[in-house]
C-alpha positions as protocol buffer text, in pm:
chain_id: "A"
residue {
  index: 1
  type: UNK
  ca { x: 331 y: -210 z: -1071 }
}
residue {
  index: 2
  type: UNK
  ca { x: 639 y: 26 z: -1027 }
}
residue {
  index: 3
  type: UNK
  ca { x: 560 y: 215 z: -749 }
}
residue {
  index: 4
  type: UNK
  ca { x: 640 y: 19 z: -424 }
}
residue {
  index: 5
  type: UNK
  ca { x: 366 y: -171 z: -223 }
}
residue {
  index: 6
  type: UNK
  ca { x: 291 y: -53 z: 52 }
}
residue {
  index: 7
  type: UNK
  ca { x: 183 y: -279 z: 339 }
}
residue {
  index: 8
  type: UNK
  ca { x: 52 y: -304 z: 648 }
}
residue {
  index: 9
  type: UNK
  ca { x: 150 y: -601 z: 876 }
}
residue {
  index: 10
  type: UNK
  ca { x: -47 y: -744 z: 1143 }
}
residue {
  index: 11
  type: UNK
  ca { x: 155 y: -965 z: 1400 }
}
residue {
  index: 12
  type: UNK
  ca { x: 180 y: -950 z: 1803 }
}
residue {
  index: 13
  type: UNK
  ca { x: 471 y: -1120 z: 1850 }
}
residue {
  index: 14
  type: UNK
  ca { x: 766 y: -851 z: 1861 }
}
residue {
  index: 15
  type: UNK
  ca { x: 1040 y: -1149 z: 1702 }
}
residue {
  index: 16
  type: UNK
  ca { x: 796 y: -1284 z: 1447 }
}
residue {
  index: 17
  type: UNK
  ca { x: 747 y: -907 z: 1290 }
}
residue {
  index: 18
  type: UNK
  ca { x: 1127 y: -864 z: 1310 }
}
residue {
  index: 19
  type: UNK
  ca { x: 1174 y: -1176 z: 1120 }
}
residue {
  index: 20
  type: UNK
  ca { x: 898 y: -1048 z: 867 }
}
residue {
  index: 21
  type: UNK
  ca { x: 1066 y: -696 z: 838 }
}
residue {
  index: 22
  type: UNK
  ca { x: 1382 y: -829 z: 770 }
}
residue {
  index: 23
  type: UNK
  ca { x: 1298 y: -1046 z: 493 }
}
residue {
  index: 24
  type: UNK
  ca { x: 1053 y: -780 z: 330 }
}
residue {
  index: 25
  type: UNK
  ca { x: 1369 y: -545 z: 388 }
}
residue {
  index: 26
  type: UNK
  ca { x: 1568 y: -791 z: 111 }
}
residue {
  index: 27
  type: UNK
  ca { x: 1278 y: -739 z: -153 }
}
residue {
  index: 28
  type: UNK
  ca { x: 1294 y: -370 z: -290 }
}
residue {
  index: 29
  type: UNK
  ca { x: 923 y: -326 z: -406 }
}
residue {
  index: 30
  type: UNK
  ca { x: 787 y: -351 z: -73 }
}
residue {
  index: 31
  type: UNK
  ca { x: 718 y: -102 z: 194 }
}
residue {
  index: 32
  type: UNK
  ca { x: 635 y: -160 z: 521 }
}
residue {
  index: 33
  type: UNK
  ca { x: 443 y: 99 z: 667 }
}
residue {
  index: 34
  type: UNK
  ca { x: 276 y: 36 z: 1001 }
}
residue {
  index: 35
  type: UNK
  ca { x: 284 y: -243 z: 1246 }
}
residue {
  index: 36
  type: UNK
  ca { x: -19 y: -355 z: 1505 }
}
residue {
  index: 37
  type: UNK
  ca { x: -33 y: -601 z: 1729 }
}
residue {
  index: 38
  type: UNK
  ca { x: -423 y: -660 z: 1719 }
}
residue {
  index: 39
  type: UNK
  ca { x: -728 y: -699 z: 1634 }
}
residue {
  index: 40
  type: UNK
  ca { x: -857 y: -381 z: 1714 }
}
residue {
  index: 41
  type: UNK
  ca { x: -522 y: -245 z: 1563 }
}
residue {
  index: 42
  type: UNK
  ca { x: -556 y: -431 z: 1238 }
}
residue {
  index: 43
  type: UNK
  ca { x: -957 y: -264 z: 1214 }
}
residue {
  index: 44
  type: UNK
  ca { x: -819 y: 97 z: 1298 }
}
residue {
  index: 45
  type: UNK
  ca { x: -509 y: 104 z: 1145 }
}
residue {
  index: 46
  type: UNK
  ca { x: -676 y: -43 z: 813 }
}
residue {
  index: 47
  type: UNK
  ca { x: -941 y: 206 z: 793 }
}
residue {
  index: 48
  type: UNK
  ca { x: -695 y: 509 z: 896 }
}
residue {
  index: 49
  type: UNK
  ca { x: -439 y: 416 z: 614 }
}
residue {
  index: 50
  type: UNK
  ca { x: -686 y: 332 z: 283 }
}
residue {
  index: 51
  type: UNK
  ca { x: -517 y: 524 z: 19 }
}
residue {
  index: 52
  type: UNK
  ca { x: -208 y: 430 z: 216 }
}
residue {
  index: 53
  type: UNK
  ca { x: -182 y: 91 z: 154 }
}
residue {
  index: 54
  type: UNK
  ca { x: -173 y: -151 z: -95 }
}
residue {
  index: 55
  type: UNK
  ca { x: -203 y: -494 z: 103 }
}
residue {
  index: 56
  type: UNK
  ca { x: -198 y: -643 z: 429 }
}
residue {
  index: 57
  type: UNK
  ca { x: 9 y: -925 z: 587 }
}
residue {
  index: 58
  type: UNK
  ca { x: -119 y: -1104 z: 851 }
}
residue {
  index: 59
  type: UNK
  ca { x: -46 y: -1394 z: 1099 }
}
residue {
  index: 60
  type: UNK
  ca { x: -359 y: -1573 z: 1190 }
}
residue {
  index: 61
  type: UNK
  ca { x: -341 y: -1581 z: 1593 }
}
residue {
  index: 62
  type: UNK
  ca { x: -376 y: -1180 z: 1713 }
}
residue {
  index: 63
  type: UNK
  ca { x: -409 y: -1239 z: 2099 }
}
residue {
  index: 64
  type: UNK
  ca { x: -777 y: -1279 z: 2255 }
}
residue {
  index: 65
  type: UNK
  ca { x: -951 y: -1016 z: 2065 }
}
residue {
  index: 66
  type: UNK
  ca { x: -991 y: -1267 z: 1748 }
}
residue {
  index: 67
  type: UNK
  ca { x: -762 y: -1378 z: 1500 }
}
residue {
  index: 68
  type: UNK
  ca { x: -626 y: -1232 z: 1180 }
}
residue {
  index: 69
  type: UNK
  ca { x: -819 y: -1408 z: 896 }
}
residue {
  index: 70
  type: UNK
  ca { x: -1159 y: -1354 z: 1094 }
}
residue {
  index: 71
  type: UNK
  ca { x: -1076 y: -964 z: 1163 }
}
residue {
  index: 72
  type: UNK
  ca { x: -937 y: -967 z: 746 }
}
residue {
  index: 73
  type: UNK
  ca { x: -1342 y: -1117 z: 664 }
}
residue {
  index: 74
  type: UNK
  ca { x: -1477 y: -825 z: 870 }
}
residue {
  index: 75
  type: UNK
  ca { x: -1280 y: -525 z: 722 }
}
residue {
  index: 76
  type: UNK
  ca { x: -1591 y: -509 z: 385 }
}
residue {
  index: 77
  type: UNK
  ca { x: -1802 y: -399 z: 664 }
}
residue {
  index: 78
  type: UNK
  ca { x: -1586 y: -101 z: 734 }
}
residue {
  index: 79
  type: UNK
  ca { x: -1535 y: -4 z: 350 }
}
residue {
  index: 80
  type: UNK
  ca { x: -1199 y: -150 z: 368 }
}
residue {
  index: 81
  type: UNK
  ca { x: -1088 y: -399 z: 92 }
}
residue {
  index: 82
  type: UNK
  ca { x: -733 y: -519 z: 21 }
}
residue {
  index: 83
  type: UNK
  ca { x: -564 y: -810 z: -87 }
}
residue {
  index: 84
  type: UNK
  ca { x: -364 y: -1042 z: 222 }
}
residue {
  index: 85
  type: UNK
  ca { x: -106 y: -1267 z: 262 }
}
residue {
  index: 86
  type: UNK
  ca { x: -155 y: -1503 z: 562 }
}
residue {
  index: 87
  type: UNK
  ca { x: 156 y: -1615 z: 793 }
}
residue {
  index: 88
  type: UNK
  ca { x: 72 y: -1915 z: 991 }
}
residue {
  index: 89
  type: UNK
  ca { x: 147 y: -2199 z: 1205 }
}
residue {
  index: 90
  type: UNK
  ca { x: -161 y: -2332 z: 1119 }
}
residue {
  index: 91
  type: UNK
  ca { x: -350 y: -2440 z: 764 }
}
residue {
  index: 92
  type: UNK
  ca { x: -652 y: -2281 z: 645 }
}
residue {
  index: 93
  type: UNK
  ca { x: -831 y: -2420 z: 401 }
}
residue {
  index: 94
  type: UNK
  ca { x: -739 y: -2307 z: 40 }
}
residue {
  index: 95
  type: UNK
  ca { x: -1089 y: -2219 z: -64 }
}
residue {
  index: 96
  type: UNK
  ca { x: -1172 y: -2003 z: 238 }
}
residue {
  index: 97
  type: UNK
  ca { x: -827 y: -1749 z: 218 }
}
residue {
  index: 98
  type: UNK
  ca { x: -915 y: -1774 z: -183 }
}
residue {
  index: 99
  type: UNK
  ca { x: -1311 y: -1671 z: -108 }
}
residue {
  index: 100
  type: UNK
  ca { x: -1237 y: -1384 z: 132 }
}
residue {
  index: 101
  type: UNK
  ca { x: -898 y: -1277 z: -111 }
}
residue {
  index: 102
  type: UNK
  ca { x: -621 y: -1396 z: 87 }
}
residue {
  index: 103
  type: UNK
  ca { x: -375 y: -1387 z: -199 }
}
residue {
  index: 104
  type: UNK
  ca { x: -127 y: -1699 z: -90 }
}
residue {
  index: 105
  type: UNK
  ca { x: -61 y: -1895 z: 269 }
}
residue {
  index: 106
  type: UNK
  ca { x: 243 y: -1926 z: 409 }
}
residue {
  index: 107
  type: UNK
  ca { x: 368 y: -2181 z: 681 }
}
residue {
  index: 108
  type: UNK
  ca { x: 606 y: -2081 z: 996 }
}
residue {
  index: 109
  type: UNK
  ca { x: 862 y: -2132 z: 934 }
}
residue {
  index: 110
  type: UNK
  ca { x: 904 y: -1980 z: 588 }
}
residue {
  index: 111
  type: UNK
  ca { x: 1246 y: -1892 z: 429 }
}
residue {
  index: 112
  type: UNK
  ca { x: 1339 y: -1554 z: 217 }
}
residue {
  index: 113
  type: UNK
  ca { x: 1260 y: -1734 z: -101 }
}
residue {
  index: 114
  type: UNK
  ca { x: 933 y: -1838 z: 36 }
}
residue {
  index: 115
  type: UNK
  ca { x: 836 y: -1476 z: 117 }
}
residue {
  index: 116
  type: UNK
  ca { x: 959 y: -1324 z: -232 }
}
residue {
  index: 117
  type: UNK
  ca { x: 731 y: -1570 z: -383 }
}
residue {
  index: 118
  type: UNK
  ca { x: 428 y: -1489 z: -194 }
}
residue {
  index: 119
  type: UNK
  ca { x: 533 y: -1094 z: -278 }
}
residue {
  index: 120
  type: UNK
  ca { x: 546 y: -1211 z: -631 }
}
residue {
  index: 121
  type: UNK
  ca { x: 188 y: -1341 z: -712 }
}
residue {
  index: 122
  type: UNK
  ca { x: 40 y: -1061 z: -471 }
}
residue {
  index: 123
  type: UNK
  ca { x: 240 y: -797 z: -717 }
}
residue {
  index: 124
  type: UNK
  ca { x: 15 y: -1004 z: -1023 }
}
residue {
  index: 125
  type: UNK
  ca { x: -258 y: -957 z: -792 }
}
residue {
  index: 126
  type: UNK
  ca { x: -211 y: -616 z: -787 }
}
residue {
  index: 127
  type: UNK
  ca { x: -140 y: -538 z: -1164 }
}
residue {
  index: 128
  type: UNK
  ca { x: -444 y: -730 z: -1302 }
}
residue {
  index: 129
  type: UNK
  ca { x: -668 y: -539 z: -1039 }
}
residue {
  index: 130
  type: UNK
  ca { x: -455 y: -194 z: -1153 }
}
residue {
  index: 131
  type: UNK
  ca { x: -516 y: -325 z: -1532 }
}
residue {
  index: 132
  type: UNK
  ca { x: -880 y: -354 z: -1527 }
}
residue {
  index: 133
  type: UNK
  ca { x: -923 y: -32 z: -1312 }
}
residue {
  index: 134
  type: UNK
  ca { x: -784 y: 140 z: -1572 }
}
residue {
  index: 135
  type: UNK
  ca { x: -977 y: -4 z: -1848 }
}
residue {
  index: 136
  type: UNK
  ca { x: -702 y: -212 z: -1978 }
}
residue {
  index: 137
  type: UNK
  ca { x: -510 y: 130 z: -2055 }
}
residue {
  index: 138
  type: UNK
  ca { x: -107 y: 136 z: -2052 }
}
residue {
  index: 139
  type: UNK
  ca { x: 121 y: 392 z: -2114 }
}
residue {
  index: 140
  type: UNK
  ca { x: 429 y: 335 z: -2350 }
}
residue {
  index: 141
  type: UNK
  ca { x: 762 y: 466 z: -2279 }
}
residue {
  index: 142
  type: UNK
  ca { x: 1017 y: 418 z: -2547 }
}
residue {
  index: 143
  type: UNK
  ca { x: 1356 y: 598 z: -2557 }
}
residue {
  index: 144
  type: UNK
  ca { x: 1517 y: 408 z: -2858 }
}
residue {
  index: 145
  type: UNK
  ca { x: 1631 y: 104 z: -2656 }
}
residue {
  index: 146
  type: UNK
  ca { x: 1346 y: -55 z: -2513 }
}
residue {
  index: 147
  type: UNK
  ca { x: 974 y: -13 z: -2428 }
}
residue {
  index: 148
  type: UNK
  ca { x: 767 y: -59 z: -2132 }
}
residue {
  index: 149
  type: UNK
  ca { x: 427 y: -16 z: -2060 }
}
residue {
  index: 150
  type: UNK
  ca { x: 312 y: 152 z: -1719 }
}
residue {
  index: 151
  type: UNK
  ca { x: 5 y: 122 z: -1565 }
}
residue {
  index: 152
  type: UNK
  ca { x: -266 y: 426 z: -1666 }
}
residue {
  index: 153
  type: UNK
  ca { x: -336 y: 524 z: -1280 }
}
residue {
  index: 154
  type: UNK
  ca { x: 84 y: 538 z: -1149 }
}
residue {
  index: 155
  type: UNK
  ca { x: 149 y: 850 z: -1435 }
}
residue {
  index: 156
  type: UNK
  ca { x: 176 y: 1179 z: -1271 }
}
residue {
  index: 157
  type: UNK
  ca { x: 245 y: 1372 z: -1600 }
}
residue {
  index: 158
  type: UNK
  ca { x: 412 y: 1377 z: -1924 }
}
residue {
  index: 159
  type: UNK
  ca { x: 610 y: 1649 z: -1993 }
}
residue {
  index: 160
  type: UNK
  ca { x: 817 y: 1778 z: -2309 }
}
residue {
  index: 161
  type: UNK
  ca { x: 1144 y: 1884 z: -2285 }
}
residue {
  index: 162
  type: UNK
  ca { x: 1192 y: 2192 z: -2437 }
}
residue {
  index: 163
  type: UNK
  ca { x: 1416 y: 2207 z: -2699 }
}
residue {
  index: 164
  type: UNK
  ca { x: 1456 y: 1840 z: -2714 }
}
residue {
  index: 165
  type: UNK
  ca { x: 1259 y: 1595 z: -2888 }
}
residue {
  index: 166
  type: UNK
  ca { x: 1169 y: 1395 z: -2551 }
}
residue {
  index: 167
  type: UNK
  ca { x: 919 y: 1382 z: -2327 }
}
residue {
  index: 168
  type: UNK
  ca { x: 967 y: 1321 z: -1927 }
}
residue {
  index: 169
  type: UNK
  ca { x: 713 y: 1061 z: -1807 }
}
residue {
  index: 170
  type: UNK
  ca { x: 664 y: 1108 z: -1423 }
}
residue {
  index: 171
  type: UNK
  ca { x: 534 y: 841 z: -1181 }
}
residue {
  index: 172
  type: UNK
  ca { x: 544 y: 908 z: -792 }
}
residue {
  index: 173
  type: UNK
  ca { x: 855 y: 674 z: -728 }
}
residue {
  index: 174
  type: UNK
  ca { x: 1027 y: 717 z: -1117 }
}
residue {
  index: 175
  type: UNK
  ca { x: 1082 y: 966 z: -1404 }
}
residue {
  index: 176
  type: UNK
  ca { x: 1111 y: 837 z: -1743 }
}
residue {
  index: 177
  type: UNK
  ca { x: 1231 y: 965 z: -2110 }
}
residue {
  index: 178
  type: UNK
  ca { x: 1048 y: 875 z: -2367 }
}
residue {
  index: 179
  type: UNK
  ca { x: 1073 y: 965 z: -2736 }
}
residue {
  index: 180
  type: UNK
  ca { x: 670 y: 937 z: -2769 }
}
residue {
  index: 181
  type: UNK
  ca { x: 519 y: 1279 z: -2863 }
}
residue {
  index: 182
  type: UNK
  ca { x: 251 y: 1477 z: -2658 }
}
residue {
  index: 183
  type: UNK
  ca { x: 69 y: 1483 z: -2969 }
}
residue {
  index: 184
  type: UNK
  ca { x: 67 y: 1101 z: -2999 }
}
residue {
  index: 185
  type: UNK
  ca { x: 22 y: 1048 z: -2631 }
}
residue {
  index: 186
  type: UNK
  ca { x: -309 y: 1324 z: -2638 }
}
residue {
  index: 187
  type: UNK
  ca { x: -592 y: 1088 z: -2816 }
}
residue {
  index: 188
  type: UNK
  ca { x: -571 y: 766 z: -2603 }
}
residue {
  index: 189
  type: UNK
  ca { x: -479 y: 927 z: -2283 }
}
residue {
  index: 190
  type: UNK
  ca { x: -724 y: 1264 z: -2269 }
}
residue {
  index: 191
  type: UNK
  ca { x: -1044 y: 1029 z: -2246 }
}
residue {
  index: 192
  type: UNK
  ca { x: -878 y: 867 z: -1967 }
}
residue {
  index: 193
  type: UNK
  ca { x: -854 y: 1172 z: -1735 }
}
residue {
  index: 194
  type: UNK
  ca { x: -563 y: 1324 z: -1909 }
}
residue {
  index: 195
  type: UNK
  ca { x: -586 y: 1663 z: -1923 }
}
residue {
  index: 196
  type: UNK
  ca { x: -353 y: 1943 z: -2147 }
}
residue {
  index: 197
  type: UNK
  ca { x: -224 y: 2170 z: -1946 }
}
residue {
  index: 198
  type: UNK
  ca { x: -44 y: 2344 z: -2203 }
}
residue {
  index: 199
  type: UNK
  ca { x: 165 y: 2277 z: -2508 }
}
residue {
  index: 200
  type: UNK
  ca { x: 409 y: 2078 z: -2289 }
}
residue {
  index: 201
  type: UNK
  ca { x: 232 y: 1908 z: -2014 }
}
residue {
  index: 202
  type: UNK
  ca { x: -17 y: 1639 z: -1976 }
}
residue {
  index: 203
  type: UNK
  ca { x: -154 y: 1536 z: -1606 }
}
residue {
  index: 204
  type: UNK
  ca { x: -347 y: 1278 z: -1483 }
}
residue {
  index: 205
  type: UNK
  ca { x: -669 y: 1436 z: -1307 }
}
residue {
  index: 206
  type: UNK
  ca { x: -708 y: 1131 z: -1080 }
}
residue {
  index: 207
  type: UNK
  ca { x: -338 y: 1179 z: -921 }
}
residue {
  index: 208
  type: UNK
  ca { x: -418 y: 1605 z: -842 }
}
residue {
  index: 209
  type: UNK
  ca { x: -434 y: 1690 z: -463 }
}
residue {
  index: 210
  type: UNK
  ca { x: -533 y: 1981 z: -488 }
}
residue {
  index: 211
  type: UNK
  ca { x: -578 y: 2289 z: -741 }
}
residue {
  index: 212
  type: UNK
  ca { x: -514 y: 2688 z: -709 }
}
residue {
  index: 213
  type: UNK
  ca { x: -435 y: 2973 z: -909 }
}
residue {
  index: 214
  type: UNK
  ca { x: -79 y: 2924 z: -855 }
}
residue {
  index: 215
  type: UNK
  ca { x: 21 y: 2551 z: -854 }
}
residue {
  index: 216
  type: UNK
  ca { x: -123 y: 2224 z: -899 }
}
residue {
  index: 217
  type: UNK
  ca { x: 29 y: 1917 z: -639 }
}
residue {
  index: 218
  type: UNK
  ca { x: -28 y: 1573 z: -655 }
}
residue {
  index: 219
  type: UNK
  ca { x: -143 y: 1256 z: -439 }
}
residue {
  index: 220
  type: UNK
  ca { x: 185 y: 1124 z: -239 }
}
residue {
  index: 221
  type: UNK
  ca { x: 406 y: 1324 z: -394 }
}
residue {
  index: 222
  type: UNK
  ca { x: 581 y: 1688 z: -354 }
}
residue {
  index: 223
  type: UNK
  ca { x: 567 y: 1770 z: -696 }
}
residue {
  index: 224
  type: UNK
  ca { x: 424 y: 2109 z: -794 }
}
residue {
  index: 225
  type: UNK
  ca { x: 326 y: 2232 z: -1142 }
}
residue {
  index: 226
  type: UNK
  ca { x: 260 y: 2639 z: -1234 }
}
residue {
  index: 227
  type: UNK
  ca { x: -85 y: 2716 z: -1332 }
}
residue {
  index: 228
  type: UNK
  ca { x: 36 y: 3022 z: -1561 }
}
residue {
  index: 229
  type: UNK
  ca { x: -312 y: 3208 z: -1678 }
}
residue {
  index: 230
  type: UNK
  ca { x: -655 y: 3246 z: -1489 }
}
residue {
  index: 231
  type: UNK
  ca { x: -857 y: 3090 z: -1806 }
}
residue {
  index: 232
  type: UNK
  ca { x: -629 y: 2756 z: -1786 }
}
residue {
  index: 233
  type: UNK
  ca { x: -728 y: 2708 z: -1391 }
}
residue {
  index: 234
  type: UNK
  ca { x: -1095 y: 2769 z: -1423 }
}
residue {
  index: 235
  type: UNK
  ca { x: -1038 y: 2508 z: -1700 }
}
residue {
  index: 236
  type: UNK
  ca { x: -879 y: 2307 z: -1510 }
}
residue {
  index: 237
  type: UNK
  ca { x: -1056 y: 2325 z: -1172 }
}
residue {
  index: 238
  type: UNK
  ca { x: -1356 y: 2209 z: -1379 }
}
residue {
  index: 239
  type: UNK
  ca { x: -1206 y: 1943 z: -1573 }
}
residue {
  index: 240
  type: UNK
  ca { x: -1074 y: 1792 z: -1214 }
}
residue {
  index: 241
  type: UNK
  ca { x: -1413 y: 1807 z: -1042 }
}
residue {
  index: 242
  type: UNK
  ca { x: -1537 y: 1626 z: -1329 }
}
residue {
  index: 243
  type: UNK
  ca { x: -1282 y: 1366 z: -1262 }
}
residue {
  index: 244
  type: UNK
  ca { x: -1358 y: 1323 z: -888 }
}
residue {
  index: 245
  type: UNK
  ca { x: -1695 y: 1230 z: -952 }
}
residue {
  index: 246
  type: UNK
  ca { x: -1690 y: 1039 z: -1303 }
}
């Protein structure tokens, strides 16, 4: 994925977070975004960030009010489902963490190196689940030098710039340039929830926050687009209800 991931940790000991942040700090696709030092944290926080987060790290003793793996195995119940890594003193057995999708293990003391691995396979984690979300879908970006493919769901838009023969490819954390045409982009990507916005634009339906008769603005980001003529937002409101729902 190219967009960072964004995690939650779970740990009640102030040093042993500190530790955590600081190595996580080193490795540049990862965001920490909340700490608690619970249980009962680890249930609210989970539910309050979905959409917020993209995986959870968490050391197995919480305190008394139960430990981190058996809070992780309730989390289904509240409609909360993410991918873990476990820090522990202690070794659970490999098929339970596997069963309940605890992603890797790792041992107290760990090192840097030990953390960027873990961070590593739960990135693959992460990219298959994106890949088969998104129907096996990628997008290529090629501006004469090299090509990459990004995941279907992390594109914003595609726009054309206008009186150049390129095309901006926007992601929430990354623009692109890519020599691809709109025209060439429009068959694979419109049954996908692509929709043409005009002669320039393409946007992905699934990343709109919200729709009016002036501007369109997306999920985590502060990017607006113009909706120019009344015709193109009834269109369009239509086309993104459709989305919501298929």
């Amino acid at each position: 994925m190219t967009a960072k991931i964004r995690v939650l940790i779970a740990e009640d000991i102030e040093q042993q977070s500190n530790i955590l942040i600081q190595h996580l700090k080193g490795i540049e696709n990862v965001e920490v975004v909340d700490v608690v030092r619970d249980s009962q944290g680890l249930l609210s926080r989970s539910v309050e960030l979905q959409g917020e987060i993209d995986a959870l790290i968490l050391d197995v003793e919480l305190g008394e009010g139960g430990s981190g793996l058996d809070t992780y195995i309730r989390l289904p119940y509240r409609g909360v489902e993410l991918p873990a890594i476990l820090v522990t003193g202690a070794n659970p057995e490999a098929p339970v963490t596997y069963d309940v999708g605890v992603i890797d293990v790792v041992s107290k003391p760990y090192t840097f190196d030990r953390m960027v691995k873990a961070i590593t396979k739960l990135e693959q984690h992460l990219n298959y689940n994106q890949y088969i979300q998104d129907g096996g879908v990628m997008v290529p970006v090629y501006d004469t030098k090299s090509i990459i493919q990004l995941p279907l769901s992390e594109v914003i838009y595609i726009q054309a710039d206008k009186g150049n023969k390129r095309n901006f490819v926007k992601t929430k954390d990354s623009e692109y340039i890519s020599i691809i045409t709109l025209k060439v982009y429009d068959p694979f990507l419109l049954p996908h929830n692509f929709y043409r916005l005009n002669r320039h634009t393409i946007i992905n339906l699934k990343s709109v926050k919200d729709i009016n008769k002036e501007h369109i603005t997306f999920k985590g980001s502060d990017i607006k687009l113009d909706v120019q003529e009344e015709e193109t937002f009834k269109d369009l409101l239509a086309a993104w209800t459709h989305a919501q729902t298929g």
